[in-house]
N, C-alpha and C positions, 0 to 999 in steps of 0.2 A: 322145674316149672315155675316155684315160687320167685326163683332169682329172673326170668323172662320177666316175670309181669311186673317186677320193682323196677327193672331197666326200662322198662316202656315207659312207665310210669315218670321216671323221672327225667327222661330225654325230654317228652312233652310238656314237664314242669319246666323244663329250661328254656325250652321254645316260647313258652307260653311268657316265661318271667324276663326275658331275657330280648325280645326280637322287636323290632323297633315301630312304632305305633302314629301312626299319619292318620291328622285331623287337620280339618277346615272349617273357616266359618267365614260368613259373611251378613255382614250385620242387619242390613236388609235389601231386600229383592224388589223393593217400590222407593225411589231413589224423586224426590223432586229436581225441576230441571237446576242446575249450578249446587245441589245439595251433597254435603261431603260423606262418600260412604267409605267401609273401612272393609280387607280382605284380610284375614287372617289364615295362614298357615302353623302347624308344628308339628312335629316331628321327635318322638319319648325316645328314650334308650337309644340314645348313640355315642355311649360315650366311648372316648377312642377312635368315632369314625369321620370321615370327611365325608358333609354334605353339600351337594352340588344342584343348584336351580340356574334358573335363569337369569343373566346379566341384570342389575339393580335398573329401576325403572324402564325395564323391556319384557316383565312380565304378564299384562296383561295386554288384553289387544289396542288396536288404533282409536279408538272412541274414548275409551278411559284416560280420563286426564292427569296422571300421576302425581300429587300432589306431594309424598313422603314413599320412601321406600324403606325399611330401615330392618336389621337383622340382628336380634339376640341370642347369644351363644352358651348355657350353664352346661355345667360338664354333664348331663343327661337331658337338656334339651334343645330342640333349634327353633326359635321364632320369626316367622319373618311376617310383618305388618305393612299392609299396603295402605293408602289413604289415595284414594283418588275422587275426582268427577266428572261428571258428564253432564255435557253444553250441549244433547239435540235430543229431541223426544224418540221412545221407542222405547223397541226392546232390542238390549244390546248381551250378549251370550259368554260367558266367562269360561273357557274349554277345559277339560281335565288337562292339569300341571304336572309335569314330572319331576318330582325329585327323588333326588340318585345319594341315598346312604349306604357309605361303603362300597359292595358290589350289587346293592339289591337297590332297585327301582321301584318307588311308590309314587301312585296318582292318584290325585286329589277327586273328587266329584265335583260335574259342571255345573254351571248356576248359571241362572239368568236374570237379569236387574232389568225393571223397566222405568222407566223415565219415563214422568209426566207434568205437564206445566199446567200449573193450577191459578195463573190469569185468564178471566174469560176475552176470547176475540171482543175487541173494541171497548174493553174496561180500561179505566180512566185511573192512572197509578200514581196515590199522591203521597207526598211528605209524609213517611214517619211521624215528625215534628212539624209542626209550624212553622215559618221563616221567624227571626227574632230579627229586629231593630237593636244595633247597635252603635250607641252615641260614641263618636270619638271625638277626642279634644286636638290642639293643634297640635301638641308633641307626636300624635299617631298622623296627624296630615304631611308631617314633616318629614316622621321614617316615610310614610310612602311617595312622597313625592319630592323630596330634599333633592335627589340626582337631574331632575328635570329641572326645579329653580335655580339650582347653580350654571346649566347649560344655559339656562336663559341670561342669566345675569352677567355671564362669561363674553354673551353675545351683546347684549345690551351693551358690556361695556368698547366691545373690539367697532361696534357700530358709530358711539360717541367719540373711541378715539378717533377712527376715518375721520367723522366728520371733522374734528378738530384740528386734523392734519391739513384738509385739504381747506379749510377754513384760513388758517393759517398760510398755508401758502398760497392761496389769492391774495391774503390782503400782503404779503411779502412781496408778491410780483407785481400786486398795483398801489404799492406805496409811493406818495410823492420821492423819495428820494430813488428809487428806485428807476421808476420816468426818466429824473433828472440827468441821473447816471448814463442811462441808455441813450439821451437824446444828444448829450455832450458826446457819447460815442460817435454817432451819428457826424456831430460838426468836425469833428477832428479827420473822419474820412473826406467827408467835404472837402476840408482844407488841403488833403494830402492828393486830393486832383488836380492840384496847381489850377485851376480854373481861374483865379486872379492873375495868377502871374503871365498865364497866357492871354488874357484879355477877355478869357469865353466869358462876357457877364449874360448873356442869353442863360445859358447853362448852369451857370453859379445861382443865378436868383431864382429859376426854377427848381432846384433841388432844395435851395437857404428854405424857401417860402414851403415845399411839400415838409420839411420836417419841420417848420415850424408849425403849418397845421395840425398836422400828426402828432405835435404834442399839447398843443392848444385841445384837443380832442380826448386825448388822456388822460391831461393833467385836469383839466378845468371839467373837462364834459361837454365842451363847445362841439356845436354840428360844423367843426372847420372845414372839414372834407366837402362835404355837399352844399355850404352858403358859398356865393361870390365875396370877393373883395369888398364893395361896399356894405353889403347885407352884415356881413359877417365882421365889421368891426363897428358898425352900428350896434347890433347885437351882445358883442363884446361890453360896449359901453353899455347897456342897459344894466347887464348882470350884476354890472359893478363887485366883482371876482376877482379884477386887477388893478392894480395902483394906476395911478396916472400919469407918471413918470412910466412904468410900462406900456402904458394905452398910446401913448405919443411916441417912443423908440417902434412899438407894431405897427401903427399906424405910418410912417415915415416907408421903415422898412417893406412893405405890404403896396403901397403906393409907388414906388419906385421900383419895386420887381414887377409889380403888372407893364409899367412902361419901358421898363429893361426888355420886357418878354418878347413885345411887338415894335424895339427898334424903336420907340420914339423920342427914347435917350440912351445917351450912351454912357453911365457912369464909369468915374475916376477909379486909379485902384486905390484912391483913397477910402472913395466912398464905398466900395465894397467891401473894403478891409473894415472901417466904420461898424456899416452893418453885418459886418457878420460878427463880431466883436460884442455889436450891443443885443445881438440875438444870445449868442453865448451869454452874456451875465445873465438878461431876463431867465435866461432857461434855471440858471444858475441860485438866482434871485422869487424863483417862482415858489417853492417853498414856503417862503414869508408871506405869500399871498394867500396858503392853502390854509398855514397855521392862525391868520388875522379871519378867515372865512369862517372858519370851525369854532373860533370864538365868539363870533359874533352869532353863532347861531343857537347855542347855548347859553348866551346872555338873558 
């Protein structure tokens, strides 16, 4: 009988010292709204056995914001530390958990957390702190805004080179020599329509006289295009722009194609050859008249 009640006695010492011990905690059940609360599980005496819960941050339900999951292992204890929060008022219900040590299954006791937001409707939420004035010098204007002055300046300069470009090529395409160039082109086709050699002087002195308006217009700035013949070497002489050895070959030439035009003479192909000859040097010669103008204006 005595050896019965030793065996009982110490089956139930071994249960008692030996069988594995589940606690919970949770740190508090009044939770302000975004405020971090903490779940605590453990689990004593399991050493040698494998503990089984729930997938790491799928532990608690859908409202709980899981912020840390994390699990300590000593050879006779299991911890597992939840850190979560909750972003909506209420009470939200933490269910009994199961964990599986070994072959034996232990559940936690449920809890409930409530959440509450402790701004009154229509309370006015200010700074912590004060706003502070903060002086900065140019080195801090310069970190923050260096990448924009440089775009700018980038630009300013692609702006001044255009303009310098095309600055430049105006005054390259309306340089006197430039004129002269083009308008001697001009004569040389002239010439190559044998219009002398066939006699056409109708023909000849209307085209001689259209390019030498055309350059008289260019070169000088004369309104040769839209004055008449008289107007416009009257004109000419006022400006005093061109020599006088020039004023008298245009004047000659000029007077003698209007009456070339309408047949009331009939020039030699001397005298076309003449003038076309003394159109060419003028054109040629006109230069000297642009670079005496520009001197005298400067004087």
């Amino acid at each position: 009988m005595m050896k019965r009640i030793f065996l009982f006695c110490f089956i139930a010492i071994s249960l008692l010292g030996f069988g594995q011990t589940l606690s919970s905690q949770l740190s508090d059940n009044t939770l302000v709204l975004g405020e971090q609360g903490e779940f605590k599980i453990n689990v004593s005496n399991v050493t040698g056995l494998d503990v089984q819960a729930a997938p790491k941050n799928e532990i608690l339900p859908f409202h709980f914001e899981i912020l840390s999951d994390s699990i300590q292992r000593t050879p006779n204890l299991y911890t597992r530390t939840i850190k979560f929060q909750i972003f909506e008022e209420g009470k939200f219900k933490i269910p009994p958990i199961e964990i599986k040590a070994g072959d034996k299954i232990l559940t936690t006791i449920p809890y409930e957390v409530e959440v509450i937001n402790t701004a009154k409707k229509g309370e006015q939420i200010n700074d912590i702190m004060n706003n502070k004035d903060v002086e900065l010098g140019w080195q801090d204007y310069w970190s923050l805004y260096k990448f924009y002055i440089w775009i700018a300046l980038v630009v300013i300069a692609i702006i001044v080179l255009i303009w310098m470009l095309v600055k430049w090529g105006r005054a390259k395409k309306s340089s006197p020599t430039v004129k002269t160039n083009l308008t001697l082109q001009e004569l040389e086709k002239l010439r190559d329509k044998k219009y002398i050699e066939n006699n056409d002087f109708r023909s000849f002195y209307i085209e001689l006289i259209d390019i030498t308006r055309n350059f008289l217009s260019g070169q000088y700035g004369f309104p040769a295009k839209e004055l008449l013949t008289d107007d416009l070497l009257d004109y000419m002489k006022r400006q005093n722009k061109i020599s006088e050895a020039n004023e008298k070959i245009l004047t000659e030439v000029f007077e003698r194609g209007d009456l070339a035009k309408f047949a009331k003479v009939i020039p030699s192909h001397t005298e076309m050859e003449a003038d076309f000859n003394n159109i060419k040097e003028f054109v040629k010669r006109s230069y000297k008249d642009i670079e005496f103008e520009n001197l005298r204006k400067h004087v």
